[in-house]
PASEBA-1860 file (N, C-alpha, C; in nm, 3 decimals):
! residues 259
1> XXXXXXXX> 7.759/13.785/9.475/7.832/13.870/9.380/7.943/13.790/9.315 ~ 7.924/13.806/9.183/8.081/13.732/9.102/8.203/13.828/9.108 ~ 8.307/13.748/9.173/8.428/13.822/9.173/8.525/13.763/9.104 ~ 8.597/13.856/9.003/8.716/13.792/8.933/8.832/13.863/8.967 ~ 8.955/13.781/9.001/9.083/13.807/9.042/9.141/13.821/8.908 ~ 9.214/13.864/8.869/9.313/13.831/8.740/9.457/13.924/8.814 ~ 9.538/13.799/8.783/9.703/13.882/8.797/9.719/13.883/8.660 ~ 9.838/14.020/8.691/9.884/14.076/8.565/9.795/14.112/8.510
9> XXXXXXXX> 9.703/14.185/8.590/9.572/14.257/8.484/9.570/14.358/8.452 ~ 9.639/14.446/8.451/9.692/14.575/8.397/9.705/14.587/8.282 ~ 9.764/14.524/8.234/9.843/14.541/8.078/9.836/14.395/7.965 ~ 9.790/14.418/7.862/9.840/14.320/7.733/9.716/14.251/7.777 ~ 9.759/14.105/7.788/9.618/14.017/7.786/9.536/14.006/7.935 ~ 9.596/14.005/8.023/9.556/14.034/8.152/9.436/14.136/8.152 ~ 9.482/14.256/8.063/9.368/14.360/8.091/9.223/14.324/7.998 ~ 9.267/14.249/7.895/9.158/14.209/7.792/9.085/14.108/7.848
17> XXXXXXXX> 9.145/14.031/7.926/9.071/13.915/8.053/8.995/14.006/8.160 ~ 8.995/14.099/8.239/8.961/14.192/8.326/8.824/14.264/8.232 ~ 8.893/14.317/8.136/8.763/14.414/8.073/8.609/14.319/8.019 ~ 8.670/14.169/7.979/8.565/14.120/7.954/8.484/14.043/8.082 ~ 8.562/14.036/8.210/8.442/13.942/8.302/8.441/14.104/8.366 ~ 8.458/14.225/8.348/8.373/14.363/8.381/8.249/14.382/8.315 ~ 8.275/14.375/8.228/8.164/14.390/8.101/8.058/14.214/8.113 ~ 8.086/14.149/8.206/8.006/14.046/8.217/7.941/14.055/8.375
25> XXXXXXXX> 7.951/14.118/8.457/7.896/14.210/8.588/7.957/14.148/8.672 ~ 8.092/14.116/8.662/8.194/14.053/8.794/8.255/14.215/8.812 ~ 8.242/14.175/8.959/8.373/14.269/9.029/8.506/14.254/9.010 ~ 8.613/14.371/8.963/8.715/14.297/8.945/8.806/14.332/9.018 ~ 8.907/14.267/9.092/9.008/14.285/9.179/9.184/14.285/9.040 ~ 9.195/14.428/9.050/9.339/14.381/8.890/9.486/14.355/9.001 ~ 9.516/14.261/9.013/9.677/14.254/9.032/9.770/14.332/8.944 ~ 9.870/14.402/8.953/9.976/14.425/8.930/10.109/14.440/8.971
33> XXXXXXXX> 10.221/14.455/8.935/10.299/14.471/8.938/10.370/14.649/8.981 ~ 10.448/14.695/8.837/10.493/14.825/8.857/10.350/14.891/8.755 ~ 10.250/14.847/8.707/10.188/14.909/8.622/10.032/14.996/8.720 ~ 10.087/15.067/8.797/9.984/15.179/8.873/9.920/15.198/8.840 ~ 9.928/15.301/8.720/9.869/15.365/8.632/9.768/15.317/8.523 ~ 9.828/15.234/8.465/9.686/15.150/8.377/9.646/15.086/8.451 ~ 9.704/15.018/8.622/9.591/14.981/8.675/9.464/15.088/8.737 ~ 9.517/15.154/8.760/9.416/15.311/8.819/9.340/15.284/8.726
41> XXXXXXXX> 9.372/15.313/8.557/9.279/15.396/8.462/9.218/15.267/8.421 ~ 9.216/15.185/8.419/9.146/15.037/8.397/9.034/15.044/8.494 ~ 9.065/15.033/8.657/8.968/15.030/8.757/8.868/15.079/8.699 ~ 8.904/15.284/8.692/8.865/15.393/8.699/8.749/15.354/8.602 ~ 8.779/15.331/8.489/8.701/15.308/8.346/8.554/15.205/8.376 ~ 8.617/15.140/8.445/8.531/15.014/8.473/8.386/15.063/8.592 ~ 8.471/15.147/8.708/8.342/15.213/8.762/8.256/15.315/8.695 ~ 8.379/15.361/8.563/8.286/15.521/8.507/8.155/15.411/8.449
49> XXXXXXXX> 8.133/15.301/8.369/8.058/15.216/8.330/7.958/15.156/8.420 ~ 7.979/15.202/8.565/7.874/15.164/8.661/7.930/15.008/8.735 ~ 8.059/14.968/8.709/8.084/14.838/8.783/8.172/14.845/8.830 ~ 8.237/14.750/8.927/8.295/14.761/9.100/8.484/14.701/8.998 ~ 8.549/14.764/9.068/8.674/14.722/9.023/8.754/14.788/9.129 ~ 8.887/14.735/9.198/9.006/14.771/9.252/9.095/14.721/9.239 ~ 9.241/14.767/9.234/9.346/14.715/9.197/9.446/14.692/9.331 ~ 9.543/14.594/9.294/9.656/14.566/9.451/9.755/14.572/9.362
57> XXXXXXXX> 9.830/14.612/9.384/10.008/14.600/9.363/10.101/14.512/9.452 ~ 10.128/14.437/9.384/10.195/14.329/9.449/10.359/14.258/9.389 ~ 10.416/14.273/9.413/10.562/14.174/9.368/10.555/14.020/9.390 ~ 10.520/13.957/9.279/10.514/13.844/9.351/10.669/13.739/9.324 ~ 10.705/13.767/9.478/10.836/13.666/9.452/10.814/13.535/9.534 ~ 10.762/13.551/9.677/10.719/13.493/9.760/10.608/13.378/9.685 ~ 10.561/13.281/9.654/10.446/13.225/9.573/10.344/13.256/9.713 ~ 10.391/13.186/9.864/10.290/13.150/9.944/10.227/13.285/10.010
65> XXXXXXXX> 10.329/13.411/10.008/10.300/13.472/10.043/10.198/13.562/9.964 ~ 10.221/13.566/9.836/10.186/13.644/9.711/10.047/13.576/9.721 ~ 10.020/13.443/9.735/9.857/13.422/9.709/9.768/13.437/9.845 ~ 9.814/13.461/9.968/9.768/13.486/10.050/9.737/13.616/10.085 ~ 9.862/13.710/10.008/9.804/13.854/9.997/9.677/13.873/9.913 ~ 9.701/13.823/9.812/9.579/13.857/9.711/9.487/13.812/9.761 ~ 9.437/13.708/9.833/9.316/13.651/9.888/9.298/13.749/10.025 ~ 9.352/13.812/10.060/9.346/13.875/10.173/9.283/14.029/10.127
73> XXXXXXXX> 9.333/14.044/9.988/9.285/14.167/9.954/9.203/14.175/9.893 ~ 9.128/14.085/9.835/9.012/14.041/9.769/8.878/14.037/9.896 ~ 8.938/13.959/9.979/8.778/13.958/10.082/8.809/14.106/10.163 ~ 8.917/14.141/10.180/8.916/14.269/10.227/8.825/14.417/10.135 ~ 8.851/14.400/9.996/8.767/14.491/9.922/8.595/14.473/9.913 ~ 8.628/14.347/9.905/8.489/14.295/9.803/8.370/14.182/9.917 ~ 8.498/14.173/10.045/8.398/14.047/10.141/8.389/13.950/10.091 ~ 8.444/13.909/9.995/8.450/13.746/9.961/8.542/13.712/9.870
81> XXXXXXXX> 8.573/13.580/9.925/8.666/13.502/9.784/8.651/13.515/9.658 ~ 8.746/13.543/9.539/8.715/13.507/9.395/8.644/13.416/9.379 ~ 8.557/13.437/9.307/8.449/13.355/9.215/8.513/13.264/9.128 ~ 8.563/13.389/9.037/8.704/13.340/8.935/8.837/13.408/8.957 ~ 8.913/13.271/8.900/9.066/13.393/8.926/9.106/13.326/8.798 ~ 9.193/13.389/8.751/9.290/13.405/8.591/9.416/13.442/8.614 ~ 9.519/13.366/8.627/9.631/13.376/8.650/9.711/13.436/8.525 ~ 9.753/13.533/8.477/9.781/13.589/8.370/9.939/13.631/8.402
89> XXXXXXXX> 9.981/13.658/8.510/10.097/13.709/8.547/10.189/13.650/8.496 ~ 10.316/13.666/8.429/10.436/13.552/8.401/10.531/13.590/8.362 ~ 10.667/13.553/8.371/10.791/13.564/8.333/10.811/13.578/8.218 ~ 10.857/13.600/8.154/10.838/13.610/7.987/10.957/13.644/7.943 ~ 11.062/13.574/7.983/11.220/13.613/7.973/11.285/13.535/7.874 ~ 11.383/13.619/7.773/11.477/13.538/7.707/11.640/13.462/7.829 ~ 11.650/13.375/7.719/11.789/13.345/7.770/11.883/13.381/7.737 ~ 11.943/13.449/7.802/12.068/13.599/7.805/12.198/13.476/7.757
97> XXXXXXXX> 12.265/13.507/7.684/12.452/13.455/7.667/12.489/13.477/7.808 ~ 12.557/13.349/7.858/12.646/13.356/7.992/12.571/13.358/8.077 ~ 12.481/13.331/8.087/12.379/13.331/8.209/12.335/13.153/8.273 ~ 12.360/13.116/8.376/12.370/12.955/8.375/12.205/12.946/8.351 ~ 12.182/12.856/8.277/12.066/12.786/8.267/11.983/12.791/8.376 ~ 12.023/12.700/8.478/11.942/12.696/8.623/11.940/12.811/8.727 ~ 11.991/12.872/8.721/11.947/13.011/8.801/11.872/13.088/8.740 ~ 11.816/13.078/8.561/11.685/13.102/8.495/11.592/13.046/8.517
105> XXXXXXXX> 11.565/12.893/8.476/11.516/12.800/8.549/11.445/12.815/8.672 ~ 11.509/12.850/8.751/11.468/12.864/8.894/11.388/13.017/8.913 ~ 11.435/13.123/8.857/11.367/13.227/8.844/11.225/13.219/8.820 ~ 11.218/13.145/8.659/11.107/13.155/8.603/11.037/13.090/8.666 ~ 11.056/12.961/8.709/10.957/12.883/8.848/10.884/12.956/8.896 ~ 10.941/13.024/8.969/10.853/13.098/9.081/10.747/13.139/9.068 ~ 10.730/13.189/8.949/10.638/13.311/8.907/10.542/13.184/8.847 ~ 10.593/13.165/8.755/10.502/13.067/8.614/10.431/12.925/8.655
113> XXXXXXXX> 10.537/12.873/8.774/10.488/12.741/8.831/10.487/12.754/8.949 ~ 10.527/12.765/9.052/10.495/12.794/9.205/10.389/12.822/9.250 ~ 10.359/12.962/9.191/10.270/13.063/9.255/10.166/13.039/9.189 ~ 10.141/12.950/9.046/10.012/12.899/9.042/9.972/12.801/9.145 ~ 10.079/12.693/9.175/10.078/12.591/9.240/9.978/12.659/9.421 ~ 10.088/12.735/9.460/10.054/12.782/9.580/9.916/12.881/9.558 ~ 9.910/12.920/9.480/9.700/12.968/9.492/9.628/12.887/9.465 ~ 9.644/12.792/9.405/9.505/12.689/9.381/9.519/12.635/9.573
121> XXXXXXXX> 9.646/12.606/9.600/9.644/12.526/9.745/9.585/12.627/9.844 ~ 9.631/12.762/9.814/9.574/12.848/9.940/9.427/12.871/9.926 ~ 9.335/12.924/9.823/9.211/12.923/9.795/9.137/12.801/9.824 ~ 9.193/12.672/9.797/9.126/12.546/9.834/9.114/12.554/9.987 ~ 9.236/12.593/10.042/9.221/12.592/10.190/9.145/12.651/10.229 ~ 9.135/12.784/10.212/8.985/12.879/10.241/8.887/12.837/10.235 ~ 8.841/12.788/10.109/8.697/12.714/10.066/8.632/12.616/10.174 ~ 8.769/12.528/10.188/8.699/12.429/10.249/8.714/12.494/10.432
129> XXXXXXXX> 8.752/12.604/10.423/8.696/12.613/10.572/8.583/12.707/10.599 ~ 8.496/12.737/10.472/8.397/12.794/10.457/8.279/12.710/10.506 ~ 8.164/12.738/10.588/8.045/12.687/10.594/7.959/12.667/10.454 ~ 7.872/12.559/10.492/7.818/12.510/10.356/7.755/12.643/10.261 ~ 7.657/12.711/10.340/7.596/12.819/10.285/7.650/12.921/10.166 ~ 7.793/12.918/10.246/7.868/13.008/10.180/7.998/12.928/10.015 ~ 7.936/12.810/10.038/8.014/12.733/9.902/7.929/12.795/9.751 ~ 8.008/12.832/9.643/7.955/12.845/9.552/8.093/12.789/9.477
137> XXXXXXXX> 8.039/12.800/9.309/8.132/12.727/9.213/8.248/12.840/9.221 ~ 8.353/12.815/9.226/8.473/12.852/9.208/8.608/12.849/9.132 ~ 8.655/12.887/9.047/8.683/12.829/8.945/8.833/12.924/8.933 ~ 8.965/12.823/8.931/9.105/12.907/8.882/9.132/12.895/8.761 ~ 9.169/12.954/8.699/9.228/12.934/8.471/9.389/12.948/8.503 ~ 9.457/12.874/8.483/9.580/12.892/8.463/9.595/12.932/8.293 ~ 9.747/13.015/8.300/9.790/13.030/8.177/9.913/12.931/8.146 ~ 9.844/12.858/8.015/10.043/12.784/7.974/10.067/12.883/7.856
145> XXXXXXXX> 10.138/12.756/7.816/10.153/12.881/7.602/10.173/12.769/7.536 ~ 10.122/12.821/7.430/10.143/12.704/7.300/10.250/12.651/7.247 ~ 10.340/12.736/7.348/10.513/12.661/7.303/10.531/12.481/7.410 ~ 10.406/12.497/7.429/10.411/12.326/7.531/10.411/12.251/7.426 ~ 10.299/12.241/7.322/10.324/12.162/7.207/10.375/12.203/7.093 ~ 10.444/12.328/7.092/10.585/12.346/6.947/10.697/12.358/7.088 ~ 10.743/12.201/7.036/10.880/12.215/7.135/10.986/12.280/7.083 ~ 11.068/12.293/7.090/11.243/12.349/7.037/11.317/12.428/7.151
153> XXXXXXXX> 11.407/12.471/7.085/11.482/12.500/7.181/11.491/12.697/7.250 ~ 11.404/12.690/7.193/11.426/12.859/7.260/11.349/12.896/7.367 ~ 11.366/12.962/7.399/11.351/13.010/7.555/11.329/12.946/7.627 ~ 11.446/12.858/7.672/11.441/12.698/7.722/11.380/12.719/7.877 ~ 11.437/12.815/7.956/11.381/12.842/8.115/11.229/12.845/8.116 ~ 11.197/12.987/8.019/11.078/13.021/8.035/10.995/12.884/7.979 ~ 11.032/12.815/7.884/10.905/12.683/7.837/10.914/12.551/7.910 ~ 11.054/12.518/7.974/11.041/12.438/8.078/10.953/12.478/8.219
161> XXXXXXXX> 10.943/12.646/8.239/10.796/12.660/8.349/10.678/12.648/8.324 ~ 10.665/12.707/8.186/10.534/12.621/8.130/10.484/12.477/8.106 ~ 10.617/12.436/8.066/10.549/12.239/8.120/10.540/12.164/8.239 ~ 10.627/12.280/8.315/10.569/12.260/8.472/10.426/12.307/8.457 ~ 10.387/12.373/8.468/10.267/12.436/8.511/10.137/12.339/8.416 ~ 10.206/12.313/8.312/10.092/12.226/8.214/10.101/12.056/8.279 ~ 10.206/11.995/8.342/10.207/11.887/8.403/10.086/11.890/8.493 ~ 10.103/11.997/8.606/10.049/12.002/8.719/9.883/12.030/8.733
169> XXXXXXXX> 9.850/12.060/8.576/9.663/12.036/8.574/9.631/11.908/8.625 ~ 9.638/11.823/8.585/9.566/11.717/8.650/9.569/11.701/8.786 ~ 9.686/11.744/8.841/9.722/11.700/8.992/9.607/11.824/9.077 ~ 9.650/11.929/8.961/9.604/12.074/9.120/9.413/12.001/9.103 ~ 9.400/11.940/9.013/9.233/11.919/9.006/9.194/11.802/9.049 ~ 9.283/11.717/9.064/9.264/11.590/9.185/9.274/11.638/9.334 ~ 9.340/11.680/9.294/9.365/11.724/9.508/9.253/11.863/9.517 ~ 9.188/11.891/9.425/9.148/12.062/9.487/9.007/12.059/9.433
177> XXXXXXXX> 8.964/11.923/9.361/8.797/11.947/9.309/8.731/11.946/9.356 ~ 8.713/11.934/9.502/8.604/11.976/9.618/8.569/12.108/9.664 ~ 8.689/12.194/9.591/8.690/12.354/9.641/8.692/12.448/9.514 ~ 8.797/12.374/9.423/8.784/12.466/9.312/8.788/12.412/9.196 ~ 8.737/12.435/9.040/8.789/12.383/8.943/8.875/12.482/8.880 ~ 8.977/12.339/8.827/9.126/12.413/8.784/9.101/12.379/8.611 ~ 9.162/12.499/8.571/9.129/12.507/8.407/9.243/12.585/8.390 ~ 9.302/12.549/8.222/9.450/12.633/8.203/9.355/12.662/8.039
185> XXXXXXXX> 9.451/12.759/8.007/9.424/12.785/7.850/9.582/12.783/7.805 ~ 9.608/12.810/7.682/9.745/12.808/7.640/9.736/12.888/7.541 ~ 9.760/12.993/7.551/9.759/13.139/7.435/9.847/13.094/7.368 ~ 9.796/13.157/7.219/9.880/13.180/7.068/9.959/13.242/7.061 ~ 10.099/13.308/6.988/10.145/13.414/7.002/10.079/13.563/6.937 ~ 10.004/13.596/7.038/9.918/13.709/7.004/9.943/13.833/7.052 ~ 10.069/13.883/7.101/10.164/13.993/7.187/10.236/14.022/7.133 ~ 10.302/14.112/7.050/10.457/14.147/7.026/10.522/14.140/7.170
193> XXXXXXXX> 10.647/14.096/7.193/10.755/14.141/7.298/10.916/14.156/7.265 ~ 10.972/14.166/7.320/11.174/14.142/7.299/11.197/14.255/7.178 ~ 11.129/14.372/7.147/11.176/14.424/7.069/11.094/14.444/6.915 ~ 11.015/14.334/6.941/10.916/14.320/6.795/10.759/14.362/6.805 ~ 10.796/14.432/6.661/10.646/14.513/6.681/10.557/14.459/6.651 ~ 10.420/14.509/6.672/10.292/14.413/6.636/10.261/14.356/6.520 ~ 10.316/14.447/6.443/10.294/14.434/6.299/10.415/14.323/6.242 ~ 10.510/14.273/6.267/10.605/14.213/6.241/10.599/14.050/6.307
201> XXXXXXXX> 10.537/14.073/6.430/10.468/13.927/6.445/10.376/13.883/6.403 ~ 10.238/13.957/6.366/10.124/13.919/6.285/10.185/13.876/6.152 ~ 10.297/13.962/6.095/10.298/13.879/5.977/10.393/13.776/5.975 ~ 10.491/13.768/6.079/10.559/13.607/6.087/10.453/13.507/6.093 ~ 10.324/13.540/6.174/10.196/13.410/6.258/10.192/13.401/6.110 ~ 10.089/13.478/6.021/10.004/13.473/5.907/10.107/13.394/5.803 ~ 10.275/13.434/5.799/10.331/13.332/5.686/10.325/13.198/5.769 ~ 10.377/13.181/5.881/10.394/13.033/5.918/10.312/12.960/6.003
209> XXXXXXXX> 10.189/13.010/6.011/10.093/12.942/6.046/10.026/12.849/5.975 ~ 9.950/12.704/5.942/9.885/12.652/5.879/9.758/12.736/5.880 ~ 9.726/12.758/5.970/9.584/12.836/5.909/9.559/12.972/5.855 ~ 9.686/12.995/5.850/9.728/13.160/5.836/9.656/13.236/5.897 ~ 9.593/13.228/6.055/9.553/13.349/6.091/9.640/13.351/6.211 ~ 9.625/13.446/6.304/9.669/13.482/6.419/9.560/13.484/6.524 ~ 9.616/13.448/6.633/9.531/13.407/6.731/9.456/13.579/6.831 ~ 9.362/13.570/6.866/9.295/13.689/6.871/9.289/13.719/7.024
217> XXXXXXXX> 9.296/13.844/7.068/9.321/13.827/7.234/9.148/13.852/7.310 ~ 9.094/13.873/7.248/8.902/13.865/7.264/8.876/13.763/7.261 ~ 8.953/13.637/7.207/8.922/13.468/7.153/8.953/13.444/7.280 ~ 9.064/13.539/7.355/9.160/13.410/7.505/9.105/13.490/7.607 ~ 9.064/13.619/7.594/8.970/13.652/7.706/8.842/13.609/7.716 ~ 8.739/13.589/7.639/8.669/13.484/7.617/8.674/13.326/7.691 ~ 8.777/13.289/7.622/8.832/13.129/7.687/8.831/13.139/7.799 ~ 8.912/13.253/7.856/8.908/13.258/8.024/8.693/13.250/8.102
225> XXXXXXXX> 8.632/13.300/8.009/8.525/13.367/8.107/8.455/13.199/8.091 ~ 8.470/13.192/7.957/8.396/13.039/7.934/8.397/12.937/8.040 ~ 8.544/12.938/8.077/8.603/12.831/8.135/8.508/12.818/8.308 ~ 8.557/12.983/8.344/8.446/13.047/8.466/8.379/13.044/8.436 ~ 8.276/13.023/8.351/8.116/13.042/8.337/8.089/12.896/8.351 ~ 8.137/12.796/8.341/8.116/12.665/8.268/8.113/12.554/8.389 ~ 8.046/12.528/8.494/8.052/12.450/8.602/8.087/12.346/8.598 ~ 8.060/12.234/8.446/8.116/12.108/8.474/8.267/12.109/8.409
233> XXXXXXXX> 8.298/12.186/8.351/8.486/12.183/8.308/8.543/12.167/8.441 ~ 8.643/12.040/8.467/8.763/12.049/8.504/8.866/11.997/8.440 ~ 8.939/12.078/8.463/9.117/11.961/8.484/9.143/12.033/8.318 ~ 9.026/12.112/8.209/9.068/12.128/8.104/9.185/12.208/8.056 ~ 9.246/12.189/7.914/9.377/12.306/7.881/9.343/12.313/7.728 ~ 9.266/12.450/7.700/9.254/12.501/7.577/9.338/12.575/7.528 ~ 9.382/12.541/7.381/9.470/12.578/7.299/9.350/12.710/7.217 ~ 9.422/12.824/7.210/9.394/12.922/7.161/9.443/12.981/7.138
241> XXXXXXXX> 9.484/12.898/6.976/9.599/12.942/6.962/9.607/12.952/6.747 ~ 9.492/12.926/6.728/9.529/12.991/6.565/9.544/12.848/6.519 ~ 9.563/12.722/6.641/9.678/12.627/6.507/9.788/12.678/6.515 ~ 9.863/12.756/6.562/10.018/12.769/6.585/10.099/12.698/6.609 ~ 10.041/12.577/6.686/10.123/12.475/6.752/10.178/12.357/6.647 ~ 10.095/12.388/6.575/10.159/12.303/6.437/10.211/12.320/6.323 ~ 10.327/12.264/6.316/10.409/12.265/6.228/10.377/12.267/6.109 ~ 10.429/12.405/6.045/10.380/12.387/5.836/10.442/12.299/5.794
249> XXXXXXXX> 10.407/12.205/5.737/10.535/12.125/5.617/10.581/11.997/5.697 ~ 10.548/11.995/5.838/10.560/11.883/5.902/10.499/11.713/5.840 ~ 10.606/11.653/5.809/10.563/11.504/5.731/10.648/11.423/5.805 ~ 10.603/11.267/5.816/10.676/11.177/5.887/10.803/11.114/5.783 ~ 10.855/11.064/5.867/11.012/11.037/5.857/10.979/10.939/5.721 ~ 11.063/10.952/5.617/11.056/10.840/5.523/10.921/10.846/5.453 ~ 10.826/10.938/5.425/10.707/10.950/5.347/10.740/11.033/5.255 ~ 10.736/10.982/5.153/10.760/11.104/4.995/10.633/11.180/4.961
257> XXX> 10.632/11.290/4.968/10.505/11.363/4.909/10.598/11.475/4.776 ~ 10.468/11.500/4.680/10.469/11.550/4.580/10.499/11.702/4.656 ~ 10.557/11.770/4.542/10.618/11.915/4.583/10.495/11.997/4.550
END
């Protein structure tokens, strides 16, 4: 049986990752948070359609503890390890006036870089104390964001955990390719949050995008299943992201171009 884990699968892109490896005949296990309720009616939806889904509620502050619950509640529902897991869960915090830098910093860690860190290590551990019979392809997707390659300066905590977490592909897939392959994607800004509505970021993407479109959340749930479907990908980090990451009007230093 294919089983897909996704944290933060309740809500926004998490749930659009969930509905499509449902609709692809994985069982789905939804992590959440405080979101009960769309996790209930998500499950719910998914069995009215004839396929296996349950949800855990979890706080994850703990990283080691947080991935050992979820693996605990996964073979507890379903009798076996994720197939796939999709790490979707994340901090997504501005930086407040008066607030020291590094006690953000350190916050956002936890969640964004830790606790990926500590599930690829705890699932590897499992795997490999699995008998041969029971080895199949296994596969984790981390999430970065496309603010890894548009650097600047805003939301300095939250994008310094993302280049943690984007450093650490190569490493979690050297030490862990005997048990699992590690794959990240790096979403577009395809969410309103902080106050801004949907409609007001689609049309910031569409003016200052080079390609003028906006990145599509069926394109990054997709990416996720690909990545799980795809046995020889490792170590990869897909941008899906519109072209967002690049700068309109961007020219090198000292090159004259026509207006």
């Amino acid at each position: 049986m294919a089983i897909a884990l996704v944290t933060g699968g309740a809500k926004r892109l998490g749930r659009a990752v969930v509905e499509k490896f449902a609709s692809s005949g994985y069982a789905c296990l939804v992590h959440a948070h405080a979101s009960e309720q769309d996790a209930r009616e998500l499950c719910q939806s998914i069995v009215d359609a004839g396929g296996k889904a349950s949800y855990f509620l979890h706080k994850i502050t703990d990283p080691d503890a947080a991935a050992n619950a979820l693996l605990d509640e996964c073979q507890r529902v379903f009798g076996a390890l994720p197939t796939a897991s999709v790490l979707s869960a994340a901090s997504y915090d501005m930086d407040p006036p008066g607030v020291r830098l590094e006690s953000l910093v350190a916050s956002q860690l936890a969640l964004n870089f830790l606790f990926p860190a500590a599930y690829c290590a705890a699932i590897a551990g499992r795997v490999a104390g699995l008998s041969e019979p029971q080895r199949v392809d296994r596969s984790v997707t981390l999430f970065t964001d496309y603010k890894v390659a548009k650097v600047n300066g805003d939301m300095y905590a939250y994008s310094l955990s993302k280049h943690a977490l984007e450093g650490s592909i190569p490493y979690l897939t050297a030490a862990f390719a005997k048990q699992i392959r590690v794959n990240a994607i790096a979403p577009g800004p395809v969410l309103a949050a902080h106050g801004m509505t949907q409609k007001q970021l689609e049309e910031i993407v569409v003016r200052s995008n080079i390609s003028g479109q906006t990145p599509l959340m069926e394109d990054i749930a997709a990416s996720a299943l690909f990545l799980a479907s795809t046995r020889s990908l490792y170590g990869q980090h897909l941008f899906v992201d519109a072209a967002a990451r690049f700068e309109m009007g961007a020219h090198e230093f000292g090159v004259k171009h026509n207006a």
